[in-house]
Residue frames as a rotation matrix with the C-alpha (Angstrom) as fourth column:
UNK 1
-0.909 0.104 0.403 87.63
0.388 -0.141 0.911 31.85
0.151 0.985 0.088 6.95
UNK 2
-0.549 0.826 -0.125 84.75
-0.384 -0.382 -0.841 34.07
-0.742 -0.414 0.527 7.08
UNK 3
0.162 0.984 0.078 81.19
-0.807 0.177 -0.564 32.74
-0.568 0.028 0.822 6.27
UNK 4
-0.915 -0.376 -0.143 82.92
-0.292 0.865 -0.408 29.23
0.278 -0.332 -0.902 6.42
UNK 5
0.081 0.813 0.576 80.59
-0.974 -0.058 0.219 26.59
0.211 -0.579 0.788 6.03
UNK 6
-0.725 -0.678 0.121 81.31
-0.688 0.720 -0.087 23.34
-0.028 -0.146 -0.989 7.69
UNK 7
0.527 0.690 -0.495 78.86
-0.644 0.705 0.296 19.91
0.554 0.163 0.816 6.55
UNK 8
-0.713 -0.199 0.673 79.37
-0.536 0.773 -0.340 16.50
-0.452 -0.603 -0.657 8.89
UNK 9
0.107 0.484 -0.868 78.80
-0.858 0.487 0.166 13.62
0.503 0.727 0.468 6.69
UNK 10
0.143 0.104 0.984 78.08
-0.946 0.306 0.106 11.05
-0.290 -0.946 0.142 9.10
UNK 11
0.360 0.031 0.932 79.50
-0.172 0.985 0.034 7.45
-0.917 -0.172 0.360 9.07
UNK 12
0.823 0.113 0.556 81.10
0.545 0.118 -0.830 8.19
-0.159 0.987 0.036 5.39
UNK 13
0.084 -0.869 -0.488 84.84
0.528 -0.377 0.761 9.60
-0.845 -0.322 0.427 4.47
UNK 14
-0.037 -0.327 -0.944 86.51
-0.568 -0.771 0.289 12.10
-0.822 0.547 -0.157 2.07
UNK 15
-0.940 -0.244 0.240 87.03
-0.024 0.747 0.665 9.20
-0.341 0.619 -0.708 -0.33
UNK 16
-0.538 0.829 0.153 83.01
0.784 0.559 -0.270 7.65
-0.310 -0.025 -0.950 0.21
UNK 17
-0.172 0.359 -0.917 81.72
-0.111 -0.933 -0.344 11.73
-0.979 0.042 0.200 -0.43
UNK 18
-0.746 -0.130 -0.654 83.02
-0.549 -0.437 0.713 12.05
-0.378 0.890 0.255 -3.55
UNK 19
-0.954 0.285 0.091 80.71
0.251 0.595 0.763 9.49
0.164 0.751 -0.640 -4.88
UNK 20
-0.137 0.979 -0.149 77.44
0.978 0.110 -0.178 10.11
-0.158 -0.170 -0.973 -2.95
UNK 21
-0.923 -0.179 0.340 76.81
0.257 -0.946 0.199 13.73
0.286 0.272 0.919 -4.78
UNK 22
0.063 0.882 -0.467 73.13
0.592 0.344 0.729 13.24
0.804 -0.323 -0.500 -3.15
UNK 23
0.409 -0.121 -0.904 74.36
0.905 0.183 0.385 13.92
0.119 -0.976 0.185 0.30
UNK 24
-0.483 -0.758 -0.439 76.91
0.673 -0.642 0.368 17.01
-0.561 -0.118 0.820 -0.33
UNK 25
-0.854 -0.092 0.512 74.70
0.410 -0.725 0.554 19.03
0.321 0.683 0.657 -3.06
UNK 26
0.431 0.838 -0.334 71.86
0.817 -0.205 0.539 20.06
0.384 -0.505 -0.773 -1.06
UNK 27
0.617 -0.086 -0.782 74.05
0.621 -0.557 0.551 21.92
-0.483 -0.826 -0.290 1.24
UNK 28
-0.641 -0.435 0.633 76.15
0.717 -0.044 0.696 22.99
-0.275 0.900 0.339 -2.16
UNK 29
-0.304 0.377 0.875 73.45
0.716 -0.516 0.471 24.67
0.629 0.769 -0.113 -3.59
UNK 30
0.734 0.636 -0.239 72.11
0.575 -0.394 0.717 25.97
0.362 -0.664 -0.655 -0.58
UNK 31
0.148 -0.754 -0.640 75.68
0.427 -0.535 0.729 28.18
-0.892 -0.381 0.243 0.17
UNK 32
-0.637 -0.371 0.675 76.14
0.769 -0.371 0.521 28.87
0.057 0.851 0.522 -3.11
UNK 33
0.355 0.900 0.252 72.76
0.732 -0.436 0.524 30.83
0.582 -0.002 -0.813 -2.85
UNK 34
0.380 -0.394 -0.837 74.25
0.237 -0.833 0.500 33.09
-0.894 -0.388 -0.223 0.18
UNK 35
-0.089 -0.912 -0.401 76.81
0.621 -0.365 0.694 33.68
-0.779 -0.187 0.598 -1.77
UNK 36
-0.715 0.128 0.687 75.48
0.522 -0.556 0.647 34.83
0.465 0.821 0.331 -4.96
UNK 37
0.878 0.478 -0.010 72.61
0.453 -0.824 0.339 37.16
0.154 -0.302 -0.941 -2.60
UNK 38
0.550 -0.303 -0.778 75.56
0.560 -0.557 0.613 38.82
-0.619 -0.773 -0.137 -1.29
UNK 39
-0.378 -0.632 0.676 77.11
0.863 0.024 0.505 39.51
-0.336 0.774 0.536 -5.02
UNK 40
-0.034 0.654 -0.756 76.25
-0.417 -0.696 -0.584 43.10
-0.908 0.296 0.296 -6.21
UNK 41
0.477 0.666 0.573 73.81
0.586 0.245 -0.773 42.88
-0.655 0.704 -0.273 -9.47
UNK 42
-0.794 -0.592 -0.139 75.59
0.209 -0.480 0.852 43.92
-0.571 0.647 0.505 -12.95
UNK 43
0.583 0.812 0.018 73.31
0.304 -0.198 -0.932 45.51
-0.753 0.549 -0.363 -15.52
């Protein structure tokens, strides 16, 4: 998958994630960002 990013939530499973939205939206917001620089600009 291009510009595929992959996060390693140490010591904490798919299950234990969902809850700690702390841990997972940092790096969330912080891809989302690429992705909307790379979006052309509507006027």
């Amino acid at each position: 998958m291009a510009n595929a990013t992959f996060v390693v939530l140490e010591g904490i499973n798919h299950a234990q994630a969902l809850s700690r939205s702390g841990l997972i939206l940092p790096q969330l917001l912080q891809f989302l960002g690429r992705v909307e620089a790379t979006l052309p600009t509507s006027r």
